[in-house]
C-alpha positions in Angstrom: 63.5 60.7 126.7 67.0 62.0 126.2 70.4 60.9 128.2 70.7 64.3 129.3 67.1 63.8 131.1 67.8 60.5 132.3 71.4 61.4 134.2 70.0 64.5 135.7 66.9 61.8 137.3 70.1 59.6 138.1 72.2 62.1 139.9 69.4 63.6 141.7 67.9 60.0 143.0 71.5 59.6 144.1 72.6 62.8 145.8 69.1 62.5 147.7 69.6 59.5 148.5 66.2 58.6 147.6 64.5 55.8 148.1 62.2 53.9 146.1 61.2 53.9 142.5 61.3 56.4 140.2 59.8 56.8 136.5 61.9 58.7 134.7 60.3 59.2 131.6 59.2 62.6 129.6 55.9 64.6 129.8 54.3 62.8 126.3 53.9 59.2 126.3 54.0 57.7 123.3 54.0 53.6 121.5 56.8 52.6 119.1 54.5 53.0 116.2 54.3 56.9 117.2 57.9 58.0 117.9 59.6 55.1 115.9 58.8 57.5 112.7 59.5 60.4 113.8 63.1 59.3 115.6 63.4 58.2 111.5 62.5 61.4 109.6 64.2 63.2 112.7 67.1 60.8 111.8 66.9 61.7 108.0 66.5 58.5 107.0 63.7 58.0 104.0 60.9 55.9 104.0 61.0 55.5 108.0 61.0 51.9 109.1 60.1 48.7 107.8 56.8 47.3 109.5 56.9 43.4 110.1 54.2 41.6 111.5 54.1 40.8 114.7 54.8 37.3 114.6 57.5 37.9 112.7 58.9 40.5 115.0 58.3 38.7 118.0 60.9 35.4 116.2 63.3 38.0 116.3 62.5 40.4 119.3 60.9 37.6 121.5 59.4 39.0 124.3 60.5 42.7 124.0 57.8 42.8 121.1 55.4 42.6 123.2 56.1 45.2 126.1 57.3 47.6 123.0 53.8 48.0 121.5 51.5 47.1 123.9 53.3 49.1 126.8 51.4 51.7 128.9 52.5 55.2 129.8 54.4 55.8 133.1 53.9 58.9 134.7 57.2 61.2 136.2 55.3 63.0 139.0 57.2 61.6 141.8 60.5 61.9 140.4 59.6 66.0 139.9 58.0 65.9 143.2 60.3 64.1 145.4 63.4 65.0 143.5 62.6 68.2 142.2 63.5 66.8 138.8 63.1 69.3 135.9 63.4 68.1 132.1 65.2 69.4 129.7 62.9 68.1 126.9 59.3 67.5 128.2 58.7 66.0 125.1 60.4 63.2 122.9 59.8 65.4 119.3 62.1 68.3 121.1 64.9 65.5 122.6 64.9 63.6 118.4 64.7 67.1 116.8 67.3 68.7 119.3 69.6 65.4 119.1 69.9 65.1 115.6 70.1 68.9 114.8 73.6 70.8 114.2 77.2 69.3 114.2 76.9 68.1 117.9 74.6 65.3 117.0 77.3 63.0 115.4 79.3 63.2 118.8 76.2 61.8 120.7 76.8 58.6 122.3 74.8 55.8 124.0 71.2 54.6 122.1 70.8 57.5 120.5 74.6 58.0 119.5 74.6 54.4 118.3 71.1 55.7 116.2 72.9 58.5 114.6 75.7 56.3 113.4 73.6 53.9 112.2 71.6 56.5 110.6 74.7 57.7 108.9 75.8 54.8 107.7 72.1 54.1 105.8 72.3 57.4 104.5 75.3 56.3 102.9 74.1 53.2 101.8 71.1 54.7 99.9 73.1 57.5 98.7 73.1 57.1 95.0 76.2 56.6 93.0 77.0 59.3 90.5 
């Protein structure tokens, strides 16, 4: 979900004064092993990312491993029906394509802002020298 979707949940929840708990999330759940490649390619990074093995991950992730892939989809029905919440990208392919289109996307900033720059900086890693 983009920042753009997230804020406009925030500012709503807040200006409401709403109570409770809302899931802000888009209209197409998806696992890590689903959107993780695409946020890649969408990226333009090659080759997409490096699969470990869980064990592996989970030494370096700890618990995070686990509620990354074996987390369950939340739905955003109350949010849009108690807030009136409307997203700008019902789906997480339009928020990576959209983000990481045009001359805009490099002056993106929070997680995916911090993914662009480190996307750029791998592109220039693997560039090859001439």
């Amino acid at each position: 979900m983009s920042q753009a979707d997230a804020a406009s949940a925030t500012v709503l929840a807040i200006e409401q004064q709403a109570k409770g708990v809302f899931n802000t999330v888009d209209d197409d759940p998806a696992q890590v092993r689903e959107w993780l490649p695409y946020l890649a390619e969408s990226a333009g990074l090659r080759g997409g990312p490096i699969r470990l093995p869980k064990w592996v991950a989970q030494l370096l992730a700890g618990e995070m491993v686990k509620i990354v892939t074996e987390g369950q989809a939340f739905s955003n029905a109350k949010a849009k029906r108690e807030l009136g919440w409307e997203l700008r990208y019902p789906s997480w392919r339009q928020g990576f394509t959209d983000e990481f289109a045009g001359p805009e996307a490099s002056k993106h900033v929070g997680p995916v802002g911090d993914a662009w720059a480190i996307a750029r900086e791998v592109k220039q890693v693997r560039r090859p020298k001439d």
